[in-house]
C-alpha positions in Angstrom: 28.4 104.1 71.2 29.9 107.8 71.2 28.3 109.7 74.3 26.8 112.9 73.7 29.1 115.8 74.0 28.0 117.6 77.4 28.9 121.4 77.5 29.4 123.7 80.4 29.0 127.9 79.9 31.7 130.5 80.7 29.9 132.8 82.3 32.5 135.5 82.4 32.0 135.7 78.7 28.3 137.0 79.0 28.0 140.6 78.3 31.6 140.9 77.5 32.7 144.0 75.5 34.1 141.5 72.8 31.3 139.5 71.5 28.0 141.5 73.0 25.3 139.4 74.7 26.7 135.9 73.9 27.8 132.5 76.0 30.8 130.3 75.4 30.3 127.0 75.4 33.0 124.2 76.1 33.3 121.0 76.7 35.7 118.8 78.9 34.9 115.9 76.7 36.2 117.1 74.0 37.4 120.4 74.1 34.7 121.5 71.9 33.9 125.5 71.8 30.9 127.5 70.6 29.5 130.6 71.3 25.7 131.2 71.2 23.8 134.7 71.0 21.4 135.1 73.9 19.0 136.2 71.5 19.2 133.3 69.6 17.7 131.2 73.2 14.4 129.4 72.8 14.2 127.6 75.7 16.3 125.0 78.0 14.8 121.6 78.3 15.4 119.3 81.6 16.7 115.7 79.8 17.1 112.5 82.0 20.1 110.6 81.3 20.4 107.2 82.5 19.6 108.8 86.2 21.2 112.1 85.7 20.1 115.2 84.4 21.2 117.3 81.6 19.7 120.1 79.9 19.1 120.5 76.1 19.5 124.3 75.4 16.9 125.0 72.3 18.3 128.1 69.6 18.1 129.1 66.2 21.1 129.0 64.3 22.1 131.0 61.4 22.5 129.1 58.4 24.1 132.3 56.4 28.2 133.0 55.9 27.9 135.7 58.4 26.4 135.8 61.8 22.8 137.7 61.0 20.0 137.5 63.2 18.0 139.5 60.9 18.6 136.4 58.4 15.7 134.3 57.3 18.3 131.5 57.0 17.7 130.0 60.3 17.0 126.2 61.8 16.5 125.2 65.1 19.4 123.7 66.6 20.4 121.9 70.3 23.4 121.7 72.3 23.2 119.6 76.0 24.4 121.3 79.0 25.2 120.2 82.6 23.7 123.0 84.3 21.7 125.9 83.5 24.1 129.2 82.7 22.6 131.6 85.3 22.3 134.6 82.2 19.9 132.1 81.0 17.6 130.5 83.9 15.0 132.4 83.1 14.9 130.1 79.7 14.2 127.2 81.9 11.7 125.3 80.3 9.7 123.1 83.3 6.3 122.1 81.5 4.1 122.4 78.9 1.6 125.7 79.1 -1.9 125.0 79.0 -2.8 126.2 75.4 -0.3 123.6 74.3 -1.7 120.5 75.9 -3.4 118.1 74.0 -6.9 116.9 75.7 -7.3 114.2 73.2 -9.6 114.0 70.0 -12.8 115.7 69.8 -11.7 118.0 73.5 -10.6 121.1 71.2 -7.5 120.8 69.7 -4.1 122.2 68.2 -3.5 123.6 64.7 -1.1 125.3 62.9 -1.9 127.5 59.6 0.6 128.5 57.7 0.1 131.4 55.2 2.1 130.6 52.3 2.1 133.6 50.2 2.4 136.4 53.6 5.5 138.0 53.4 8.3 136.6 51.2 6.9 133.4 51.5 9.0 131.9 54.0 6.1 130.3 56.3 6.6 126.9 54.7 10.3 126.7 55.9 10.1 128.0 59.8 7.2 125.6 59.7 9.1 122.7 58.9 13.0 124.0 59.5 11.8 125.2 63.1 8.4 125.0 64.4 7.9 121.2 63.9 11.2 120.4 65.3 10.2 122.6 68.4 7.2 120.9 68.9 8.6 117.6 68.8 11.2 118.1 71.8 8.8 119.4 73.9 6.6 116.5 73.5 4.2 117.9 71.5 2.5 115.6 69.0 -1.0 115.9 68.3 -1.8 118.8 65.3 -2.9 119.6 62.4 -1.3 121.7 60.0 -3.2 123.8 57.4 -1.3 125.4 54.8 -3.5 128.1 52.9 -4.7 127.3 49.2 -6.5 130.4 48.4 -7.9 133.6 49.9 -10.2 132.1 51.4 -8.3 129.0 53.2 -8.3 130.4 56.5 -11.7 132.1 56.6 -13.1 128.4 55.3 -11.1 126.7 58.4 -13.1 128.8 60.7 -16.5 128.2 60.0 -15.5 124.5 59.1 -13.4 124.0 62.1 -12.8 126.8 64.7 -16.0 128.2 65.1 -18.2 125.2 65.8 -15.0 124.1 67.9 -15.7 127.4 70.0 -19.7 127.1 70.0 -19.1 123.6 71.8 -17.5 125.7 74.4 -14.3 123.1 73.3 -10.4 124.8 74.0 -8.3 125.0 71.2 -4.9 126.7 70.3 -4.6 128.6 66.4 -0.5 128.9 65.8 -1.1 131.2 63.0 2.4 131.8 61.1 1.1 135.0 58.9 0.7 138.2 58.9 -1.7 140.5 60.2 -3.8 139.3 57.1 -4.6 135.8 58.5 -5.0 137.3 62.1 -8.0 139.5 60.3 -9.6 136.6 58.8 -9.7 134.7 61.7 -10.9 137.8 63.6 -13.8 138.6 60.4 -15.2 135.1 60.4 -15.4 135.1 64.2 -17.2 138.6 64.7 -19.0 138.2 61.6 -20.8 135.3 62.3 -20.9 134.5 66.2 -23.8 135.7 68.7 -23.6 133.5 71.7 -21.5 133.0 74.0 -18.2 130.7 73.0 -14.9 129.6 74.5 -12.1 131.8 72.8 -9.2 130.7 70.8 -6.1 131.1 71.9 -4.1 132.2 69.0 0.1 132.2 69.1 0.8 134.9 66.3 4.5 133.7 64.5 4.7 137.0 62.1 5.6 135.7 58.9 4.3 138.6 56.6 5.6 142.3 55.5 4.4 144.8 57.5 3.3 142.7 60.5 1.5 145.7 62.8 0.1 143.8 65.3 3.2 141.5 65.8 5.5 144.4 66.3 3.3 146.5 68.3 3.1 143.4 70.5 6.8 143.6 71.1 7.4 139.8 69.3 10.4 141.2 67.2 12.4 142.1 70.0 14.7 139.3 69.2 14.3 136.1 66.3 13.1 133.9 68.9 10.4 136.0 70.6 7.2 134.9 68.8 8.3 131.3 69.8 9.3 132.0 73.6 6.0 133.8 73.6 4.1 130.4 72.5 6.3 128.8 75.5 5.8 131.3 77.8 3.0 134.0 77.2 -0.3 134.5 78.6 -3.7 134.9 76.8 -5.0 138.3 76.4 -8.3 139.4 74.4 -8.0 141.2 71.3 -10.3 144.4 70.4 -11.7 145.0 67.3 -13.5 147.6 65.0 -16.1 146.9 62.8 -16.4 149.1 59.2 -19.7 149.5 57.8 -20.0 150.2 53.8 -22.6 151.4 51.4 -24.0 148.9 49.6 -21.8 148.6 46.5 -18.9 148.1 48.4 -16.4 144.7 47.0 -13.1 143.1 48.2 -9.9 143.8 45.9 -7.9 141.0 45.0 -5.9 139.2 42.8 -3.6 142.0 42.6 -6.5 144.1 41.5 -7.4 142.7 38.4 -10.7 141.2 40.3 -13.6 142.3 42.3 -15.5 139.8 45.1 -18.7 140.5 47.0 -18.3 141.0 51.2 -21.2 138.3 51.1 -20.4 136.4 54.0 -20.6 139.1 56.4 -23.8 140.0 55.5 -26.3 139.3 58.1 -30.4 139.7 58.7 -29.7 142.6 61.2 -27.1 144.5 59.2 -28.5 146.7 56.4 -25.0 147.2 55.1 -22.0 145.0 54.4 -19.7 144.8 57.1 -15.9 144.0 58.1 -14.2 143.1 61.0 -10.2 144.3 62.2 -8.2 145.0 64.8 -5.2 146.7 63.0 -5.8 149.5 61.0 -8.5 151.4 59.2 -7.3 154.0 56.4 -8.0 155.9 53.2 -5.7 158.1 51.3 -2.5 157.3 50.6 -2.1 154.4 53.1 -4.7 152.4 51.7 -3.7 153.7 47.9 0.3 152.4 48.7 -0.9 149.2 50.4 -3.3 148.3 47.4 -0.6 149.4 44.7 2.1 147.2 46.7 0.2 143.8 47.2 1.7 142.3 43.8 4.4 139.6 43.6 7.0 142.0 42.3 6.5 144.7 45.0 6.5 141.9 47.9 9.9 140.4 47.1 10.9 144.4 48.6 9.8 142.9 52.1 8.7 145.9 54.0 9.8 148.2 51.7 7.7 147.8 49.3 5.7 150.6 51.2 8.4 152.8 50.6 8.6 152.6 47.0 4.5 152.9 46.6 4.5 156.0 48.4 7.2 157.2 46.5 5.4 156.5 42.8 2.0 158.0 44.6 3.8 161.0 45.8 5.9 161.5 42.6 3.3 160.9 39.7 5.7 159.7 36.7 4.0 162.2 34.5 5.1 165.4 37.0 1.6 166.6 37.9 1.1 166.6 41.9 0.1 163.9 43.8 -3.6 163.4 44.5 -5.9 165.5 46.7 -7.8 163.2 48.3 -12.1 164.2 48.2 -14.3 163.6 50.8 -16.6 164.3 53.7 -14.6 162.9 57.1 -16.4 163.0 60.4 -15.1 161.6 63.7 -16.7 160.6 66.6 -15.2 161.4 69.9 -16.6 160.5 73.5 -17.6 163.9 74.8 -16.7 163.3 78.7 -18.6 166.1 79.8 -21.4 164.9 78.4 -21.1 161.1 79.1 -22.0 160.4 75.4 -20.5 160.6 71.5 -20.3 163.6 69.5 -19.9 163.9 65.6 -16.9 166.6 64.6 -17.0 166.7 61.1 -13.4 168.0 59.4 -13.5 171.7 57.8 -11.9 170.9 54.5 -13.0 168.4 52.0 -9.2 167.0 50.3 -7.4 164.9 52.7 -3.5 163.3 52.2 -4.1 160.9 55.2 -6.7 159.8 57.2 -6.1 156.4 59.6 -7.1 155.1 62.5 -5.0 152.6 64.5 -5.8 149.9 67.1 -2.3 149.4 66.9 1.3 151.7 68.1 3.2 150.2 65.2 2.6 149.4 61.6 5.7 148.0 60.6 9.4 147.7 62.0 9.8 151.2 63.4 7.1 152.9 62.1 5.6 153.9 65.1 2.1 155.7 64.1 0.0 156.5 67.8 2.6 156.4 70.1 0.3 156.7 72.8 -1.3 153.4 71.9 -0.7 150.5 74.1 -1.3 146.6 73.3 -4.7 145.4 73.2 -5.7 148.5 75.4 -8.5 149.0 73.1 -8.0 152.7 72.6 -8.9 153.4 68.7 -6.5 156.7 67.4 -6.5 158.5 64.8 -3.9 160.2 62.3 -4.4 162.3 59.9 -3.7 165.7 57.7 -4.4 167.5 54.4 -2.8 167.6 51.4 1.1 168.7 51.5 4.0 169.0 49.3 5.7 165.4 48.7 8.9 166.6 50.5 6.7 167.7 53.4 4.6 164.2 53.8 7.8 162.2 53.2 9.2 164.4 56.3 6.0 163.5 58.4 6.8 159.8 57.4 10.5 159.7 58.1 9.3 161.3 61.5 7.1 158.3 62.1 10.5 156.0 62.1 11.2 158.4 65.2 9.1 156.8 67.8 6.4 158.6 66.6 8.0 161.8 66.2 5.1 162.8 63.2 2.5 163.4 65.9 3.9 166.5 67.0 3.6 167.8 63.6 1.7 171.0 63.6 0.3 169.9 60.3 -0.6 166.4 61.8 -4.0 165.7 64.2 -3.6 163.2 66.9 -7.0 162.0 68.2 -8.2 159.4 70.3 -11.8 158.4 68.7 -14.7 156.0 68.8 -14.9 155.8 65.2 -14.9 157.9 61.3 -17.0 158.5 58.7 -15.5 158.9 55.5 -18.5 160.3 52.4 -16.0 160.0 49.8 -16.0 162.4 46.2 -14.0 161.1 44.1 -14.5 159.7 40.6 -11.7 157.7 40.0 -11.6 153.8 41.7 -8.2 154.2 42.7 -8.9 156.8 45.0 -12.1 155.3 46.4 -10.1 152.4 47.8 -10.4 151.8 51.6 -7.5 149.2 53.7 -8.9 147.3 56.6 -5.6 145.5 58.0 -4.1 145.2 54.5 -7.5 143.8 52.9 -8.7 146.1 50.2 -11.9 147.2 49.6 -13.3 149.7 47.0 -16.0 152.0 47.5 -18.3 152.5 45.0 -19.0 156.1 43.6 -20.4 158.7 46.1 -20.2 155.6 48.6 -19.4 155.9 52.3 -17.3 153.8 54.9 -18.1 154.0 58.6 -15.8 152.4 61.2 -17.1 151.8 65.2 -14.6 150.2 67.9 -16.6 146.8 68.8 -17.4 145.9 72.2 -17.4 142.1 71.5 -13.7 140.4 72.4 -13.8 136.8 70.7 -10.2 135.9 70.9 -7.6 135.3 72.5 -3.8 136.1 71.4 -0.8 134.9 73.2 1.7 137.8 74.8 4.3 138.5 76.9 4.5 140.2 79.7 8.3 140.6 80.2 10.5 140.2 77.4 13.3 137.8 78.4 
């Protein structure tokens, strides 16, 4: 029987000018050499070896011809090592965190959901290429994995599964690979339906999808691997919410628009209107108008950037006329300090280009929208201006890519608020279309959306405190 090759690090090589942050590997064996990127690091696992330790190093490795860790052509892979590099004993891996223990059948429990139409549609593979083959060196063998159906596959799992989970006061761990559209769901159905008091999910967030707001305002695209250290590694923290309040006519958008469906199963006895829960984003304009033109198959094979080219056909009407004035009443309520209570400020002019509110710094790689927000701080702010010349609100944009550069606009308003009113005017569908962390909803005519921050925190979502 071969033994396994053992490798030792150079750590002169870490840092060097040469090959940036990256270890060289060789082995004494064999005279084997590789060279890993730091970034690339999961985690190092302590292995006994008939008496003697050795230490598996955990990393993903790029499958593509050149060496991109932006590639989505990556599989977990292992070397063993005979000590622990020092660049990389913080990756020391010593036990399993407590969201990922298993406390047997019927104690709460561990599931994975994978969304398989978020994004480009790569779920499915880090599920199986790297996830699963994760779990399986640290030890970890008793979950579930859900992979979504429909629209409604993870709002179903909640009340079927989660929720009555949480109502037995049970502990369970949700590693959602999605984007921030599955987070929303589970956040809906929770808010939405609970009253008494319940044990929260923990929730480990493995973006997956386009825009991913929450995900890269919590800092997990630092590197490839920092949605998975933070599973290893990061700490529970609650996660605030808004709830948006329609007029009665109000319907969900899907199927690439081409149907309508009720917001049924958030109505309750005590609410008079239908009612949805986020803890992204809140917007209507042309936000919401480029995020419902751009959730079809051919704009999402763009990645991110199918944002880009929506805003860009919105802005630039193909028939040469200017892009759309937005029409409608927008009030915002502001805590008044002075007063130690709300007040109402309702907006002089009635055709708006933008008007969003954000739980959230970032929307997407980058594009930084409230600078000033911090994560899970629970500090609702809101962006918006009137209408502008194309070239002008492409300039605020491009700004945004600028660590929020757009908010020092004089054309732009910056506001921390409690909430908005929007009383919208307009006629035409398209333009009565509100988002609600990428979910669409249309408005019916001369209907109204109002959005409060909710005091109620029912789950949990796994962060980091120091990126390693």
């Amino acid at each position: 029987m071969v033994p396994p090759t053992v490798y030792t690090a150079d750590d002169g090589c870490f840092g060097c000018n040469s090959c940036g942050e990256r270890l060289r590997f060789k082995s004494d064996q064999s005279q084997k050499e590789l060279t890993i990127d730091v970034r690339s690091v999961i985690c190092i696992v302590p292995k006994d070896t008939c008496g003697e330790t050795v230490y598996s190093l955990l990393y993903l490795r790029n499958n593509a011809e050149a060496a991109n860790l932006e590639s989505e052509r990556l599989s977990l892979d292992s070397i063993l090592l005979a000590t622990v590099p020092r660049p990389l004993s913080n990756h020391l891996y010593a036990q399993l965190p407590p969201h990922l223990c298993s406390s047997g059948s019927g104690s709460g429990g561990l599931d994975i959901i994978v969304s398989t139409t978020s994004g480009t549609g790569t779920g499915v593979s880090f599920c199986n290429d790297i996830l699963r083959p994760l779990l399986s060196y640290l030890g970890v063998t008793e979950y579930e994995v859900h992979e979504t159906q429909t629209t409604e596959t993870i709002t179903e799992l909640c009340h079927a599964k989660f929720i009555p989970r949480a109502r037995e006061r049970l502990p369970q761990t949700i590693l959602l690979l999605s984007g921030d559209g599955g987070l929303t769901d589970i956040i809906d159905a929770f808010h939405s339906t609970v009253e008494s008091l319940i044990v929260p999910p923990t929730i480990a967030l493995i973006p997956t999808g386009t825009g991913n707001a929450m995900a890269n305002s919590l800092g997990l695209f630092a590197y490839p691997t920092t949605g998975l250290i933070a599973l290893l590694r990061g700490t529970p923290a609650s996660i605030p919410t808004f709830a948006a309040d329609f007029s009665p006519g109000a319907q969900y958008i899907v199927d690439e628009g081409r149907q309508k469906v009720p917001i049924f199963h958030n109505l309750k006895s005590d609410y008079q209107h239908p009612r949805v829960y986020g803890g992204v984003v809140a917007s209507w304009g042309i936000h919401a108008a480029l995020v419902a033109d751009s959730d079809t198959v051919e704009y999402r094979r763009f990645g991110a950037d199918r944002f880009k080219l929506a805003a860009k056909e919105i802005l630039y009407p193909f028939d040469g006329t200017e892009p759309h004035k937005f029409k409608g009443a927008v009030t915002l309520f502001k805590w008044d300090s002075i007063n130690k209570s709300k007040r109402q400020d309702l907006l002089r002019r009635n055709e708006h280009m933008y008007v969003l509110a954000s739980l959230v710094s970032s929307l997407e790689k980058d594009f930084m929208i409230s600078p000033l927000s911090r994560p899970l701080d629970g500090r609702l702010w809101m962006v918006h201006f009137g209408p502008m010349s194309p070239s002008s609100v492409m300039q605020v944009m491009t700004s945004a890519y600028q660590r929020g550069q757009h908010v020092g606009n004089e054309s732009v308003s910056y506001d921390e608020i409690e909430g908005f009113r929007v009383e919208l005017g307009e006629l035409d569908e398209r333009w009565r279309r509100i988002c609600i962390d990428g979910k669409i909803i249309a408005v019916e005519t001369g209907g109204w959306v109002e959005v409060h921050k909710d005091p109620k925190r029912l789950l949990n979502i796994l962060v980091l405190q120091d990126l390693p």
